[in-house]
C-alpha positions as CSV (number, residue, x, y, z in Angstrom):
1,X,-231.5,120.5,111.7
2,X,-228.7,122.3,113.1
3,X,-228.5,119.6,116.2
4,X,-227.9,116.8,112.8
5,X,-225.5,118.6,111.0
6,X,-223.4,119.3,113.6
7,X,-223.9,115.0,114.6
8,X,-223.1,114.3,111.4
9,X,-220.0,116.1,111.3
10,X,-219.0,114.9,114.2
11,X,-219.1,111.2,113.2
12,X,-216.8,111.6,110.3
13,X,-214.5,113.5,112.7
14,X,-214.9,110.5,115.2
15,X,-212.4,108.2,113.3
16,X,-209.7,110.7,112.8
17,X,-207.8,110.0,116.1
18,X,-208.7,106.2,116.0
19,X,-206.9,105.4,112.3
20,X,-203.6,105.5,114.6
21,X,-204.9,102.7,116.6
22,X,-206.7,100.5,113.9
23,X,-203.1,101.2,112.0
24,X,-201.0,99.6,114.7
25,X,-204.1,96.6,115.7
26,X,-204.1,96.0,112.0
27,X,-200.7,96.8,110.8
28,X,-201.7,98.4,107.1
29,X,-199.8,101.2,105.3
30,X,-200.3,105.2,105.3
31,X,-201.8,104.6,101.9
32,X,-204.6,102.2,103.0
33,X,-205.1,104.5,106.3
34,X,-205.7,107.7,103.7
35,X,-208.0,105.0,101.4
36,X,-210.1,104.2,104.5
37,X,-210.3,108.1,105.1
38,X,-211.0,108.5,101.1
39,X,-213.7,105.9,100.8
40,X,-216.2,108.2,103.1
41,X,-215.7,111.2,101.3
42,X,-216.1,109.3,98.2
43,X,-219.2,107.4,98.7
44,X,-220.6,110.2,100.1
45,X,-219.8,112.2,96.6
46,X,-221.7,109.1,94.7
47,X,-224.9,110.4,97.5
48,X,-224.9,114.0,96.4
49,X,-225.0,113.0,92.6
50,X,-227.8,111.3,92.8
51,X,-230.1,112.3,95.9
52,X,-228.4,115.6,96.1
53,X,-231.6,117.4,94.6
54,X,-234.1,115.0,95.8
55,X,-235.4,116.6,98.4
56,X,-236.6,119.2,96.8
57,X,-239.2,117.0,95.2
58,X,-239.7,115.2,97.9
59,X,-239.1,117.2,100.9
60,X,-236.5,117.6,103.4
61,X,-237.9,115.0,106.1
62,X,-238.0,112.0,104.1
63,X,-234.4,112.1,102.8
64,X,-233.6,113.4,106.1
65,X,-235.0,110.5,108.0
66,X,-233.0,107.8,105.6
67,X,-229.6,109.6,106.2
68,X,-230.6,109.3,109.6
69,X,-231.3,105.5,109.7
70,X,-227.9,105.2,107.5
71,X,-225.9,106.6,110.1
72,X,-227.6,104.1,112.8
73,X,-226.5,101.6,110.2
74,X,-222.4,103.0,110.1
75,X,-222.2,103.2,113.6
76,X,-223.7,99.6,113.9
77,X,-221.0,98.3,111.6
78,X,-218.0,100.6,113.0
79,X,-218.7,99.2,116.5
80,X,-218.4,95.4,114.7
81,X,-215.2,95.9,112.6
82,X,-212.5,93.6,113.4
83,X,-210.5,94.6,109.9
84,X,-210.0,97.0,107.4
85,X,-212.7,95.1,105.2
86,X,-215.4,96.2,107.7
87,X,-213.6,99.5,108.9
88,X,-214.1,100.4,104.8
89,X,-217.7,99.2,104.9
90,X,-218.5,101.4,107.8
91,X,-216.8,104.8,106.2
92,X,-218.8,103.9,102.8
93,X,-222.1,103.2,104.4
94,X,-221.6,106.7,106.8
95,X,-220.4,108.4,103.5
96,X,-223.7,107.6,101.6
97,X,-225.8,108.5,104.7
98,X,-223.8,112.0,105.0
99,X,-224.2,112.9,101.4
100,X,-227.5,112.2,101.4
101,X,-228.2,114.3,104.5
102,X,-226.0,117.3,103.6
103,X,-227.7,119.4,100.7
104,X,-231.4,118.7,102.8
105,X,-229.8,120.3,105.7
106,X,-227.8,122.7,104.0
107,X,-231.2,124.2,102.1
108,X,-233.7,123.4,105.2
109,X,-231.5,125.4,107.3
110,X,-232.0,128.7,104.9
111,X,-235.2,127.5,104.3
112,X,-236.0,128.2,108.0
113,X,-234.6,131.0,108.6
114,X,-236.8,133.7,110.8
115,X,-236.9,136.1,107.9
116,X,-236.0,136.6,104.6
117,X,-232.8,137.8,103.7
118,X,-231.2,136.8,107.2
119,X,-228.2,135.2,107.3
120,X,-228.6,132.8,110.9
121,X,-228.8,129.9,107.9
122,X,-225.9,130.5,105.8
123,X,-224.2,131.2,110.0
124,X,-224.9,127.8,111.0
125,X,-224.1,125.8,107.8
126,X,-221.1,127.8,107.7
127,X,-220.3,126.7,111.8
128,X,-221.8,123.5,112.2
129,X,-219.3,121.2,110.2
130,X,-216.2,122.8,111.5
131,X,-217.7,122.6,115.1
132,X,-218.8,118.8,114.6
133,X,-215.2,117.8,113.3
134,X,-213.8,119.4,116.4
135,X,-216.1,117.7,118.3
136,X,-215.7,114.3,117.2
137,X,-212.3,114.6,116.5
138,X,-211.6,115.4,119.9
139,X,-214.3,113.2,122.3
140,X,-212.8,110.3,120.2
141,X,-208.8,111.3,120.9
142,X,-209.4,111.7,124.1
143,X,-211.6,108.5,124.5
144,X,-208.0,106.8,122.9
145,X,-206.0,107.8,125.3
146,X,-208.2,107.5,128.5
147,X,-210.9,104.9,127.9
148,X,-210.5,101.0,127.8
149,X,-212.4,100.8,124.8
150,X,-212.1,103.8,122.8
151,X,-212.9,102.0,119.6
152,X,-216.3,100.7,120.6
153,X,-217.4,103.5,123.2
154,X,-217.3,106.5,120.9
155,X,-219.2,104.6,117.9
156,X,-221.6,103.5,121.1
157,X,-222.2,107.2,122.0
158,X,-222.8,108.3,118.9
159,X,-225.5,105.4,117.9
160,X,-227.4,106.7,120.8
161,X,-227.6,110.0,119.2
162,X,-228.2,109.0,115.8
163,X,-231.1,107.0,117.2
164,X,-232.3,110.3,119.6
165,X,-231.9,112.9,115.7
166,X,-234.4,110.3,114.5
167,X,-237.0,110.4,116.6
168,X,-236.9,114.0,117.0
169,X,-237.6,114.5,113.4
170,X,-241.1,113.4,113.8
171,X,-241.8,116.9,115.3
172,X,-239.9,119.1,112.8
173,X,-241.7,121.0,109.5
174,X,-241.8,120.5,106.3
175,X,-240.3,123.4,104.0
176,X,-240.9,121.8,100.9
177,X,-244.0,121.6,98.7
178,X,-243.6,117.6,96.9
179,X,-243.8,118.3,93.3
180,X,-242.5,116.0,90.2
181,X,-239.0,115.2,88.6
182,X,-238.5,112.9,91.7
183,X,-236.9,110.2,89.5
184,X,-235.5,112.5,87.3
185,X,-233.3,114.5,89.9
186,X,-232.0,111.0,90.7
187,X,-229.9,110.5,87.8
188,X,-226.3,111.3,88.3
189,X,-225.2,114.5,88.1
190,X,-223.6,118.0,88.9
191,X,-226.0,120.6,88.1
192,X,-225.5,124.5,89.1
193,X,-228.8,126.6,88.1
194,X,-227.5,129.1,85.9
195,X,-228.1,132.2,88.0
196,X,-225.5,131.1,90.3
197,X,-222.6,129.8,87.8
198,X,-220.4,133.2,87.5
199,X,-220.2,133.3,91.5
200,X,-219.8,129.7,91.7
201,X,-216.8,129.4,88.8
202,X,-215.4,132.3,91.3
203,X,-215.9,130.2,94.6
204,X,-214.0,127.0,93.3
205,X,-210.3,127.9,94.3
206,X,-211.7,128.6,98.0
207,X,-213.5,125.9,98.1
208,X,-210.8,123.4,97.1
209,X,-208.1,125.1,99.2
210,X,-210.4,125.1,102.3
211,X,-211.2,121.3,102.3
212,X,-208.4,120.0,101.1
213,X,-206.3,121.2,104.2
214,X,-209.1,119.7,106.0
215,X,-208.2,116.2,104.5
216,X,-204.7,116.8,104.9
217,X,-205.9,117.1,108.8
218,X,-208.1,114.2,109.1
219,X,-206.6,111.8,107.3
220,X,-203.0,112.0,108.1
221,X,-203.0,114.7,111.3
222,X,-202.6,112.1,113.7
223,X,-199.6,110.4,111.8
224,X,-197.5,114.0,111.5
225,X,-198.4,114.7,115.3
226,X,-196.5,111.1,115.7
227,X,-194.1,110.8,113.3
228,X,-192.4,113.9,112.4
229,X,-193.4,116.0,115.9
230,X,-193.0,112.6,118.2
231,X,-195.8,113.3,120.1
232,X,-197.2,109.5,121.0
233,X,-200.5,111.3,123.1
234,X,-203.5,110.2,121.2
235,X,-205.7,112.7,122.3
236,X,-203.0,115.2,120.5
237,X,-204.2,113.5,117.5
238,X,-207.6,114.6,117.7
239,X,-206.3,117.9,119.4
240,X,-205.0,118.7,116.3
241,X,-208.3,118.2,114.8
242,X,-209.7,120.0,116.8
243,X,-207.8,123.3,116.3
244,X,-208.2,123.4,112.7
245,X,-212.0,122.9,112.9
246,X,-212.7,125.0,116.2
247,X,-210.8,127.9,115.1
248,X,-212.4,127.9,111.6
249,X,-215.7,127.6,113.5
250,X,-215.3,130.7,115.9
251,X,-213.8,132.5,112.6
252,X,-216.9,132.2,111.4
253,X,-218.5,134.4,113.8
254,X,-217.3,137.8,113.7
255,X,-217.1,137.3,109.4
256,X,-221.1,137.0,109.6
257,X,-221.5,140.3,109.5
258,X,-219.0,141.7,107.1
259,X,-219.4,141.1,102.7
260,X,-219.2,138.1,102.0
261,X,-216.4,138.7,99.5
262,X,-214.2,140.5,101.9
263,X,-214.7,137.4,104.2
264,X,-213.4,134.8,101.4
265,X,-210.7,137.5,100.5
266,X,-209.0,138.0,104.0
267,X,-210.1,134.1,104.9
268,X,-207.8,133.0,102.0
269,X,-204.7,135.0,102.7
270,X,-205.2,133.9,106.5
271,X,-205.4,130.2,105.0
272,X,-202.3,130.2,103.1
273,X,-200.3,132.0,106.0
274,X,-201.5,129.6,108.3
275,X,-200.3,126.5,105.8
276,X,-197.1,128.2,105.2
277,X,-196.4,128.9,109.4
278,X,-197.4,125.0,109.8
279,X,-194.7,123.8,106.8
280,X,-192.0,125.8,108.9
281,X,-193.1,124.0,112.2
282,X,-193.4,120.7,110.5
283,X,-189.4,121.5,109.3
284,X,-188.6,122.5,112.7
285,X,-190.4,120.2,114.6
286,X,-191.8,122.9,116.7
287,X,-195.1,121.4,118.4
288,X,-196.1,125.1,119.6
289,X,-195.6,126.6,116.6
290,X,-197.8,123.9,114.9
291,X,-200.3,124.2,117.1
292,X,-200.3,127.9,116.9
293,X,-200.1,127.8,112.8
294,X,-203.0,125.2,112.4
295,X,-205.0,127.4,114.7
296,X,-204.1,130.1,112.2
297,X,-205.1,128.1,109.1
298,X,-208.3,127.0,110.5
299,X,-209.7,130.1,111.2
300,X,-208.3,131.3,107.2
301,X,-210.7,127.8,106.6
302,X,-213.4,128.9,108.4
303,X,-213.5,132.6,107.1
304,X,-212.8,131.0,103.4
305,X,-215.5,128.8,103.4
306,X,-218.2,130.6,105.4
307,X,-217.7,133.5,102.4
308,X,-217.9,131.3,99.7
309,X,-221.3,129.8,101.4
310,X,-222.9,133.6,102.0
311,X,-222.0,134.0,98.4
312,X,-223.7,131.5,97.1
313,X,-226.7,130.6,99.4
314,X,-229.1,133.7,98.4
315,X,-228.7,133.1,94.6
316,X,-231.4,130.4,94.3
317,X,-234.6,129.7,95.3
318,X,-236.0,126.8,97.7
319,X,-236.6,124.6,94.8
320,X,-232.6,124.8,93.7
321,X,-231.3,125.7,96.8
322,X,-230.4,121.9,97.9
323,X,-229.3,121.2,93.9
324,X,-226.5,124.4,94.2
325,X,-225.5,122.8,98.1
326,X,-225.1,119.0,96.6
327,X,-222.9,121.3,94.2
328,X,-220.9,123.4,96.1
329,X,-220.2,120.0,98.5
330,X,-219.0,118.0,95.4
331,X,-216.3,120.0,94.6
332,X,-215.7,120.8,98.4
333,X,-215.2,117.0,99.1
334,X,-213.4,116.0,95.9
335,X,-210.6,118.3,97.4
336,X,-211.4,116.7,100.6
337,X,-210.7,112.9,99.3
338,X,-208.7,113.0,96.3
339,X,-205.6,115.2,97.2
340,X,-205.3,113.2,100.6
341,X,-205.3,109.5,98.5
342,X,-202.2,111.3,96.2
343,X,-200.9,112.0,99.7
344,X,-201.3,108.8,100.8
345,X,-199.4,106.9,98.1
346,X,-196.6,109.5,98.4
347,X,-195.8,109.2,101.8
348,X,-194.1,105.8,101.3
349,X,-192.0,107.1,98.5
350,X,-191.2,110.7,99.9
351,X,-191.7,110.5,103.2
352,X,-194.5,112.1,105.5
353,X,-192.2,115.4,105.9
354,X,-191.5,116.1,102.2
355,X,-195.1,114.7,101.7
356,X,-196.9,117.3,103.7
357,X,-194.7,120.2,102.6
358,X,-195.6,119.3,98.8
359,X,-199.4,119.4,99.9
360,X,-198.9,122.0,101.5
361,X,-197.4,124.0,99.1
362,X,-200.4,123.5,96.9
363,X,-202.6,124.7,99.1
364,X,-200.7,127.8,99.7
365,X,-201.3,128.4,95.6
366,X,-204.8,127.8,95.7
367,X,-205.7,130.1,98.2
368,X,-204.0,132.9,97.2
369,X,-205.8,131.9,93.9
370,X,-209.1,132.4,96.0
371,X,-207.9,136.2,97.1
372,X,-207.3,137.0,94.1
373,X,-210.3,136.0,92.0
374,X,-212.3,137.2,94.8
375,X,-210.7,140.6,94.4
376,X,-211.0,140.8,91.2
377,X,-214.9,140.1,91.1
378,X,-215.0,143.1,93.3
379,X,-213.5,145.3,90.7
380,X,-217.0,145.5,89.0
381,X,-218.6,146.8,91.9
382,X,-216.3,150.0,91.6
383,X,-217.5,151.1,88.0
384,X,-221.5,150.6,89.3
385,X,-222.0,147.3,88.1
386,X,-223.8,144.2,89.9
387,X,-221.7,142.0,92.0
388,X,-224.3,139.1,92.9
């Protein structure tokens, strides 16, 4: 489970590097490069509304296996694109797959953790996606820059694992009991059970700050490493990637074993430093200093998000646990899709510069938001109340 979440991951990160590349074969504008970008996020949103609960009714290998087999499809397409038409088809088709795969992994990975009350699950989901976006984003930068075909060899590589994920499901366990409301749960939807909705309401600011820096990164990373640093290297594209997501995932690490809350809390005043140090490199034009202060904001994105995860993951059980996940990831990649489009279609009237400091701004606001409802759902805990 771990092995396919990380996969995953590391497909959407895949095309990060590459937009420069199909942007220069193709000649289209920044805001059709942060559309392509969008259009995954998006169709994988559509998944979790509909099939984000499902396999809770129907178990975790069955929606697992058509994610799967979804992906085989994306890569398929990606390795035939030879325009935007088909480079949008591919994101879209990956999207669904992804959305569909996410909340199953996300709850089978609690569901099989050794014992109760352990945290390896909420570890993993919390490590996983930051470490597959590092690893995709940077296998396919530096595939752009060294190999003859970087557009068809990285989709190639990753069919072949896609294919490999799929055949090694036959031999995992089910952690699900079928039961009914299978056509029910398909009907579109957000739905948080109610026993989670005070410390979900609390987790939204962290949640949007955290992935919507993320989207600033994949979808228009590349294009500031290019055009307001200069650096033409294209494996600096997916380097830059890379920092972000690799930081945030060996931040997640020593926060496992701290409260959650005081995880999100220092996470989010690490995340808005690190955005502020990377608008005053950006304004500089100080590659060092950017690589330094994205390093910084990715571990305040890993720390912010792994706490808003451990908050969340023990307040259900099994049969809500993927319903809460589709949840939590609908909000998470609404900030991850929506703010980058804005973006997008601002570049060409601002510029990238005045673009990116705007964004950046914003994100700046809404994780100091994040400390400060976090600290202020601790205050409880003082006076002998609950905390959840």
């Amino acid at each position: 489970m771990a092995a396919a979440l990380f996969a995953l991951m590391a497909a959407a990160g895949a095309p990060s590097p590459l937009y420069v590349l199909y942007q220069q074969r193709w000649h289209f504008s920044a805001p059709v490069l942060t559309l392509v970008f969008a259009v995954y996020a998006l169709a994988l949103l559509v998944a979790l509304l509909t099939v984000g609960a499902l396999s809770g009714h129907v178990g975790r290998r069955p929606v697992l296996l058509a994610s799967l087999v979804g992906e085989v499809l994306a890569m398929g397409v990606f390795l035939s694109a030879h325009g935007v038409g088909l480079l949008l088809a591919a994101r879209t088709v990956q999207g669904l797959a992804t959305g569909a795969a996410t909340g199953a992994i996300s709850a089978a990975l609690v569901d099989l953790q050794p014992s109760p009350g352990s945290r390896h699950g909420s570890l993993v989901n919390s490590i996983a996606p930051t470490a597959g976006l590092a690893a995709g984003a940077l296998g396919a930068g530096a595939l752009a820059q060294y190999a003859s075909s970087p557009t068809v060899l990285v989709f190639a590589l990753l069919l072949v694992v896609f294919l490999a994920l799929t055949a090694a499901l036959a031999f995992l366990p089910e952690t699900v009991t079928r039961r009914p409301g299978a056509l029910a749960s398909l009907r579109p939807r957000i739905s948080v059970p109610a026993e989670a909705r005070p410390q979900f309401r609390a987790a939204v600011p962290a949640l949007v700050a955290t992935w919507a820096t993320g989207g600033l990164y994949l979808s228009l990373g590349g294009s500031l490493a290019a055009g307001v640093l200069h650096i033409g290297n294209h494996l600096i594209g997916g380097l830059t990637v890379a920092v972000l997501t690799g930081a945030g995932a060996a931040a997640s690490l020593p926060g496992s074993r701290r409260a959650a809350r005081s995880v999100l809390t220092v996470g989010a005043l690490v995340l808005a430093t690190g955005t502020a140090l990377t608008l005053v490199a950006l304004n500089t034009g100080s590659p060092g200093l950017f690589f330094a202060a994205t390093a910084v904001a990715g571990a305040g994105f890993g720390s912010t998000f792994g706490g808003a995860f451990r908050s969340l993951a023990p307040l259900v059980g099994a049969e809500r646990r993927a319903e809460l996940f589709a949840a939590m990831y609908t909000v998470s990649y609404l900030a991850f899709s929506l703010p980058a489009v804005v973006a997008g279609a601002l570049v060409p009237v601002l510029g990238l510069r005045t673009t990116a400091d705007g964004y950046g701004a914003a994100v700046i606001l809404l994780a100091v938001a994040a400390a400060g409802t976090a600290l202020w759902r601790r205050a409880p805990a003082t006076a002998g109340r609950p905390t959840g």
